[in-house]
C-alpha positions in Angstrom: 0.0 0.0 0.0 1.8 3.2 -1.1 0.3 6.9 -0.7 -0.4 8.7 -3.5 0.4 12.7 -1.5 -1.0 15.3 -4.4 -3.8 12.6 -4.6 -5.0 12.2 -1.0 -4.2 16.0 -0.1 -7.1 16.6 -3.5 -9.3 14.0 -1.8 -8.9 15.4 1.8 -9.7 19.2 0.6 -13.1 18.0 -1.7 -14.0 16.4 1.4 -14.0 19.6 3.3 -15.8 21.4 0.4 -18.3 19.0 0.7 -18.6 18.9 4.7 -18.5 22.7 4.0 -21.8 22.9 1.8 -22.9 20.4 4.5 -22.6 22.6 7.3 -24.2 25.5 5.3 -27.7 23.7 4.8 -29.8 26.4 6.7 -32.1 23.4 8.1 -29.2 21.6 9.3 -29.5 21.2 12.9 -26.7 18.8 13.6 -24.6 21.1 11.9 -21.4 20.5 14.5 -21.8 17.4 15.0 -22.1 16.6 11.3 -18.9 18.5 10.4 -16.6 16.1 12.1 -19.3 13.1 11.3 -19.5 13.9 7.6 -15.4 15.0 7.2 -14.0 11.7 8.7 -16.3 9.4 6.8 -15.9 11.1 3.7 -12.2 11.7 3.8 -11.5 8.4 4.7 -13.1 6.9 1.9 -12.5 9.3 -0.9 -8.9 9.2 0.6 -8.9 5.5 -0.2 -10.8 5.7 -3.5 -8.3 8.4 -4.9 -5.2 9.0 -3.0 -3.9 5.0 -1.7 -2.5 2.5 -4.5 -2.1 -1.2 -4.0 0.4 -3.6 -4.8 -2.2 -5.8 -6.4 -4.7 -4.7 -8.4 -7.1 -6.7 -7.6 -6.8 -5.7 -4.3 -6.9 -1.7 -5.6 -9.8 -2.6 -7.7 -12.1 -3.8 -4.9 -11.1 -1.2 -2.0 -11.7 1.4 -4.6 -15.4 0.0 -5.4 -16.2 -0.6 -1.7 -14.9 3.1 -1.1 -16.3 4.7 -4.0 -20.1 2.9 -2.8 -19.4 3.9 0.4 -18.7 7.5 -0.2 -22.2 7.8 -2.0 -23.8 5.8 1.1 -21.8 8.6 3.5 -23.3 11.6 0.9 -26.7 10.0 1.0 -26.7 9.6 5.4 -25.4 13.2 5.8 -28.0 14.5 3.0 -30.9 12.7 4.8 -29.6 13.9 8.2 -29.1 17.7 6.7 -32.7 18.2 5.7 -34.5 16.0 8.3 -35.2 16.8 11.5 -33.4 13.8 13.3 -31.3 13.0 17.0 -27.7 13.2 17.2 -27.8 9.6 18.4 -29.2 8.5 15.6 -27.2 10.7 13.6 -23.8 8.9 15.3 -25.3 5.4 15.2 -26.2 5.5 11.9 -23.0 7.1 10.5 -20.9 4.8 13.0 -21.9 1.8 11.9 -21.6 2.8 7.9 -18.3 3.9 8.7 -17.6 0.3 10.9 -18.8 -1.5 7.9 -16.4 0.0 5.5 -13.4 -1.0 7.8 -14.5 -4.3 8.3 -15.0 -4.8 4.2 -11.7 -2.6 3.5 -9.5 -4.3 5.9 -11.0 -7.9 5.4 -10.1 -7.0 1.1 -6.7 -6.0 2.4 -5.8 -9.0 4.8 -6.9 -11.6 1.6 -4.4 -10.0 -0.9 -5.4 -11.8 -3.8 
């Protein structure tokens, strides 16, 4: 696993963009809680979808699908969560186990190194 820098530094700052326009949804009543929520989950995947190459391919092939799926899920949750009117425990339960799930299915890709 090798770190592409210019690569993850691009996928860090779109991730703040987007945790920016996040934070500006005038409905948005998690809106602190949802900018660290929202920047972790989506800079960890876009970070692996764009800025991390892989020895193998195949293993750089599926990480960047699961990321890239999970990156729309974490767009999706934090959209939902922007406009609705919801708790921040269900905010941090729903976002922490989306963002458990990708670890588990990243890291279990990783360990098999096909």
């Amino acid at each position: 696993m090798k770190t592409n820098d210019v690569f993850f530094v691009i996928a860090v700052a779109i991730s703040g963009l987007l945790t920016f326009g996040l934070w500006s949804i005038e409905g948005n009543t998690l809106k602190n809680l949802m900018t660290v929520g929202a920047f972790i989950f989506m800079s960890s995947t876009l970070g692996l979808l764009l800025g991390v190459s892989f020895s193998s391919a195949r293993t750089g092939v599926n990480i960047r699908v699961v990321s890239g799926l999970f990156f729309i899920i974490g767009i999706v949750i934090n959209l939902v969560f922007a406009f609705g009117t919801f708790s921040q425990t269900s905010y941090v339960i729903t976002n922490g186990v989306a963002f458990l799930i990708f670890i588990l299915i990243a890291r279990s890709i990783y360990m098999a190194d096909q």
